[in-house]
C-alpha positions in Angstrom: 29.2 -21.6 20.8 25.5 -22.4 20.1 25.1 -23.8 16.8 22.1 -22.2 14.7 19.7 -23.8 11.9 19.7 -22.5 8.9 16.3 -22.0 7.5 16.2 -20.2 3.5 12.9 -18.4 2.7 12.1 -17.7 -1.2 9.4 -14.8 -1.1 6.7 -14.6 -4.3 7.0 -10.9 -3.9 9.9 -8.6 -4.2 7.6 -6.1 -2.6 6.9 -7.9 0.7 10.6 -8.3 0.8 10.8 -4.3 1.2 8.1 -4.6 3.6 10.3 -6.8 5.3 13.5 -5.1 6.1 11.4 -1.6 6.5 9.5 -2.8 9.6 13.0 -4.3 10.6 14.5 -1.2 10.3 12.0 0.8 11.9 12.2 -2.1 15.4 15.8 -1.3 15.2 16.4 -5.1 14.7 17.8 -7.2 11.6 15.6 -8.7 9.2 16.5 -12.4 10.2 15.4 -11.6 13.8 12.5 -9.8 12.6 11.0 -13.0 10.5 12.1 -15.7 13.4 10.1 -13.8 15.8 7.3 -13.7 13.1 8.2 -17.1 12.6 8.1 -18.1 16.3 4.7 -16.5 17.1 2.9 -17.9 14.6 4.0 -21.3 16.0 2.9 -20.6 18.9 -0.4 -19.8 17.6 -0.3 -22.7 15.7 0.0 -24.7 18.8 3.3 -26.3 17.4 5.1 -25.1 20.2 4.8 -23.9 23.5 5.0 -20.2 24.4 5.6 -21.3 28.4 8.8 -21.8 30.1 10.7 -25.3 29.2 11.7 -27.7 31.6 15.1 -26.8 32.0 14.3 -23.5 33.4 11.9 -24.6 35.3 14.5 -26.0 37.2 17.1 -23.4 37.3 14.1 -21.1 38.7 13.2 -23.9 41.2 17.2 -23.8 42.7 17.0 -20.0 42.7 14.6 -20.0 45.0 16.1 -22.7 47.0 18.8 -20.8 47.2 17.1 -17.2 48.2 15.6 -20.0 50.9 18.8 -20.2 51.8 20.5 -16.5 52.0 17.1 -15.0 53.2 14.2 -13.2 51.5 15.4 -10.5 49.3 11.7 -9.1 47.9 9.7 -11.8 45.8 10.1 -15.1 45.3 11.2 -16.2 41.6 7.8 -17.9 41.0 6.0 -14.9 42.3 8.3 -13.0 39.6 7.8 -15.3 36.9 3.8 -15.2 37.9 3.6 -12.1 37.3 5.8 -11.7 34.6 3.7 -14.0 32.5 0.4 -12.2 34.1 1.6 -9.0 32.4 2.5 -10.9 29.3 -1.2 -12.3 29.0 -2.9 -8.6 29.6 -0.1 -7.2 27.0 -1.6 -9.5 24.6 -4.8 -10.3 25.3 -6.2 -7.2 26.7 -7.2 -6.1 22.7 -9.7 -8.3 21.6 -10.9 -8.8 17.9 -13.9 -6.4 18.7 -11.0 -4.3 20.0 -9.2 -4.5 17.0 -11.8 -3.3 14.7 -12.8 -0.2 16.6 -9.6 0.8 16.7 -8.4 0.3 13.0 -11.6 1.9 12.4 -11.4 5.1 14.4 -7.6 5.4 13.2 -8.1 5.2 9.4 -11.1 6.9 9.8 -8.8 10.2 11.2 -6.1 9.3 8.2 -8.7 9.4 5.2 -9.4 12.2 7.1 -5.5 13.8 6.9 -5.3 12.8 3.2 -7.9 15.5 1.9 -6.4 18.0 4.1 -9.0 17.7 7.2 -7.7 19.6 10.2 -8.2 17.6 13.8 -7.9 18.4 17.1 -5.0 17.7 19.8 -7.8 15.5 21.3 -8.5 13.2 18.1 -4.5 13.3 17.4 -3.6 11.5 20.8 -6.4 9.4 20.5 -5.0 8.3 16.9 -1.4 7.7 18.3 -2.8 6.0 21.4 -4.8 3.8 18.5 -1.8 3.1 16.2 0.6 2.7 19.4 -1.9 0.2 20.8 -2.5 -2.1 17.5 1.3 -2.1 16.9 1.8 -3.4 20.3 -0.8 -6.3 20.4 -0.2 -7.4 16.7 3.4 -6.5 16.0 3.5 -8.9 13.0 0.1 -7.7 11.5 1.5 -3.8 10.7 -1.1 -0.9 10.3 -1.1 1.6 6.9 0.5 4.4 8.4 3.4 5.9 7.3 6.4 8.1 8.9 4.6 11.6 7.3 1.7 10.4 9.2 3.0 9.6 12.0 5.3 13.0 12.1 1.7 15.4 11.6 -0.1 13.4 14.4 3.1 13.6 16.6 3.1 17.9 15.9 -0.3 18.1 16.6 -0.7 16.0 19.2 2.5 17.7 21.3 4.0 20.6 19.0 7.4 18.7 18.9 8.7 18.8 15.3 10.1 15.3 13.9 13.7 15.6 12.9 17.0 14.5 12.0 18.9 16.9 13.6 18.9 19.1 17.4 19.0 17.4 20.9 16.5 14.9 21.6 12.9 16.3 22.9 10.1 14.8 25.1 6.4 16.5 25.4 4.8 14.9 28.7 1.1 15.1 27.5 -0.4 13.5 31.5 1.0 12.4 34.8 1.7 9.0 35.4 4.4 5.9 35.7 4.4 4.7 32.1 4.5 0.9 31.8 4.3 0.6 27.7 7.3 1.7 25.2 5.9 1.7 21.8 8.1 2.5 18.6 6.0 3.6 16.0 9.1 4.2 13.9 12.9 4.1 15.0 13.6 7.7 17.0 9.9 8.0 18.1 8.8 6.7 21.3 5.2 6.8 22.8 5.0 5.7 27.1 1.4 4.6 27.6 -0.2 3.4 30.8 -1.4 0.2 31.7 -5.0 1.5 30.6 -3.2 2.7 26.8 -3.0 6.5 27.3 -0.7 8.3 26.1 1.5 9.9 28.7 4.5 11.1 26.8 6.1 11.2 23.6 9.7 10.8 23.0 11.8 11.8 19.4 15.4 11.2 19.2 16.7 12.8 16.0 19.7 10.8 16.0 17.9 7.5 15.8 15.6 8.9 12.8 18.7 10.3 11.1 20.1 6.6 11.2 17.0 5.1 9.7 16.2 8.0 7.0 19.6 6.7 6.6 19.2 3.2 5.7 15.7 3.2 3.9 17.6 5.5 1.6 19.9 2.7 1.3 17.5 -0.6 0.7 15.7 1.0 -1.8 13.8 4.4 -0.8 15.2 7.5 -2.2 18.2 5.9 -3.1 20.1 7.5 -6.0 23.6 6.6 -7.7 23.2 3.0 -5.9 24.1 0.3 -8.8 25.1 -2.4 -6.7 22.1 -2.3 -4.1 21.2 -5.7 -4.6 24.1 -7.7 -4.6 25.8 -5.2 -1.7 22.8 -4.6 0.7 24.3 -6.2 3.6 27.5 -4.0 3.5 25.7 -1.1 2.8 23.4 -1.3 5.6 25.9 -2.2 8.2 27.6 1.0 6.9 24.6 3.2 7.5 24.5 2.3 10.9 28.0 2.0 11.7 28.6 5.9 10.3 26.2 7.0 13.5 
């Protein structure tokens, strides 16, 4: 069994605690792995560690191909896998630049200012606003957008008429033709596929996912009523929510 280190975080903010297990909840993940991936990233951007492959498997991917040498070719090579594995992993990242970024975030709040005073928009400048939001929350997953789940539901009916819900079957509106190669959550039980190039090809709701995390919001804190013992029970009560679907 691997050992793990054991790191304690104090936060100055009780707020940016909720912040916290919200965007955790949302990934579907736990809040520990949420903040050692955020953790992890920004040491990588540091330059404290290295985001490539370690020695070790460098080696085990060496001996795999020595021994698909052996047995014959079955498609590419591991390096030519791992090439191009890392190749996609630079575009993913790197294909939104800082410029990007702005014009984006611009365009998109712009359009949700916009929603706030009632402004009606097209299908047009709702897909372009998911393909936005889906975009940012891709490249910067630690750096999260003000949008919120209402938001996202009114761009997600105009864009494709599908109604976000906690209950029925699960739907899926295909909006163009094309292999999707991007999966973007931009809250649990709603899926956007993108291309390569960032369009939006189809959108994805699963009512059973949003009930679970309507579900445990409630529980950390939003909308919960007749809760005393959130704070020192959280734990249980969240495993609970997800456990009773």
């Amino acid at each position: 069994m691997v050992r793990k280190a054991r790191l304690g975080l104090y936060l100055e903010d009780e707020e940016i605690k909720k912040k916290i297990k919200i965007a955790a909840t949302k990934r579907g993940i736990s809040t520990t792995a949420y903040c050692a991936d955020a953790i992890k990233e920004r040491l990588v951007r540091d330059g404290e560690i290295s985001g490539r492959t370690g020695g070790s498997k460098q080696s085990l991917l060496a001996r795999m191909d020595e021994l698909m040498g052996e047995i014959g070719p079955i498609g590419s090579t591991t390096a030519e896998l791992v090439k191009e594995g890392r190749s996609r992993s630079s575009r993913n990242h790197s294909a939104l630049t800082e410029l990007e970024k702005g014009k984006r975030l611009q365009s998109l709040y712009r359009l949700l200012e916009g929603m706030k005073v009632g402004k009606d928009f097209t299908k047009e400048q709702a897909i372009k606003a998911l393909e936005d939001a889906a975009t940012l929350v891709e490249a910067f997953p630690f750096d999260p957008i003000s949008i919120n789940d209402a938001q996202i539901c009114k761009l997600v009916k105009i864009a494709t008429g599908l109604s976000v819900t906690t209950k029925g079957r699960r739907q899926t509106s295909v909006l163009k033709e094309g292999e999707p190669s991007r999966e973007v959550y931009l809250q649990r039980g709603v899926k956007l596929n993108l291309s390569w190039a960032k369009k939006l090809l189809s959108v994805e709701i699963d009512p059973k996912q949003m009930a679970i995390q309507a579900r445990a919001l409630s529980i950390i804190g939003i909308g919960s009523k007749g809760i005393t013992d959130l704070s020192t029970r959280h734990d249980e009560y969240f495993v609970e929510a997800i456990n009773a679907h």
